[in-house]
N, C-alpha and C positions, 0 to 999 in steps of 0.2 A: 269402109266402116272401120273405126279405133277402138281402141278398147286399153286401158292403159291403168294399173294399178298405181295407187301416188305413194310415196314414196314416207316409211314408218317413223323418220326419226325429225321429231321436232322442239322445239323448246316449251316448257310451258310444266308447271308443276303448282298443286296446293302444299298445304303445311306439311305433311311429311315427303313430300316427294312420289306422288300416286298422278299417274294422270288419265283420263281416257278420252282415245281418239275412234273416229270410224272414219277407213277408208272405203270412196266408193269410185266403182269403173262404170266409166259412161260407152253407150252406143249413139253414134251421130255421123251422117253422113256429110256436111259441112263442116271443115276442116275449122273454120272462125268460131263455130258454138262451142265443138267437142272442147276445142284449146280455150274456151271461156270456163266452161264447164269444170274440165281438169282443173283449170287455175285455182281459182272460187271455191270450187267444192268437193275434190276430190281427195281431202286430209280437214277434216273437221273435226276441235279436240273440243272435250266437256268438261265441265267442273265438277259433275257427279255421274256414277252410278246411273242414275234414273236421268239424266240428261241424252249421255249416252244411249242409251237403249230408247230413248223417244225418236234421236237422232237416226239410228238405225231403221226403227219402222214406218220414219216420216222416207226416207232414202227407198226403202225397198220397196215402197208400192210405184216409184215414178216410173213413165215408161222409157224413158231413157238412159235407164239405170240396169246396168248388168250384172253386178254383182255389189255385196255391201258387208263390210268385215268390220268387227266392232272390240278393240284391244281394250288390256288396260298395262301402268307397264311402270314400274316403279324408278327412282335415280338408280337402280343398281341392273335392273333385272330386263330380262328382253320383254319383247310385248308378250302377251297373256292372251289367247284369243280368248273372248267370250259369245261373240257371235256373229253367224255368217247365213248368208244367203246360198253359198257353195254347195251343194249335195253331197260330195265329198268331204267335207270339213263339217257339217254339222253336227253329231253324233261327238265328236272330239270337241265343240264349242260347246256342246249340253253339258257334257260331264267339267270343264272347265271351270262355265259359269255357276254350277250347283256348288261345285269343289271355295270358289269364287266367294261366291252370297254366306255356304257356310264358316271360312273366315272371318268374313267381317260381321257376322251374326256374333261369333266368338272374340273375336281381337275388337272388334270395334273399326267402325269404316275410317277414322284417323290417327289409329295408333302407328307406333313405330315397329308394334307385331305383325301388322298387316306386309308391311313393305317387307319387312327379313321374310316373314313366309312366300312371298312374293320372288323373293329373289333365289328363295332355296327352291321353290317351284320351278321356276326356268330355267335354273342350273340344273338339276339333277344331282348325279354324281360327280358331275365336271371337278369337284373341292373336296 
């Protein structure tokens, strides 16, 4: 049995530089499907918001699916978790994603405020 998380860093951005992806880990005991699976599907980026998170709950019901973690992650900033299937991370993805939605309720889902708060988000104190 595999189980393999795919890997956060990829190209792809809208107009300010915001992207979201969901990574998801697979369980397969055929080495040919699992390494299909990974390939294919295991780093899948949206163009929105509400993509995202369709992507996540289409992923978390499949039974070959072990886990499903749903970022967003600006040009500056690390990924952002918003949600996951983890029991340990969830709780930390709730308050993210509320923290998240209220942002862009405020800055607007394509301002250039969203990504700076974004970016001061994942930094912390680092600056």
């Amino acid at each position: 049995m595999k189980s393999i998380k795919a890997v956060k860093i990829a190209a792809g951005a809208c107009e300010v530089g915001m992207r979201y992806f969901v990574e998801v880990s697979f369980r397969c005991d055929d080495d040919a499907i699992w390494d299909i699976l990974t390939r294919h599907l295991g780093f899948v980026e949206a163009k929105t918001l509400e993509q995202a998170m369709a992507l996540h709950h289409f992923f978390e019901m499949h039974p070959l699916v072990t886990g499903v973690e749903t970022f967003v992650q600006s040009r500056e900033s690390q990924p952002y978790l918003l949600m996951t299937t983890y029991p340990e991370r969830i709780s930390k993805a709730n308050v993210q994603r509320s923290r998240f939605q209220e942002a862009i309720s405020i800055l607007g889902e394509h301002s250039p405020g969203l990504a700076e708060w974004l970016f001061m988000e994942t930094t912390g104190d680092e600056y």
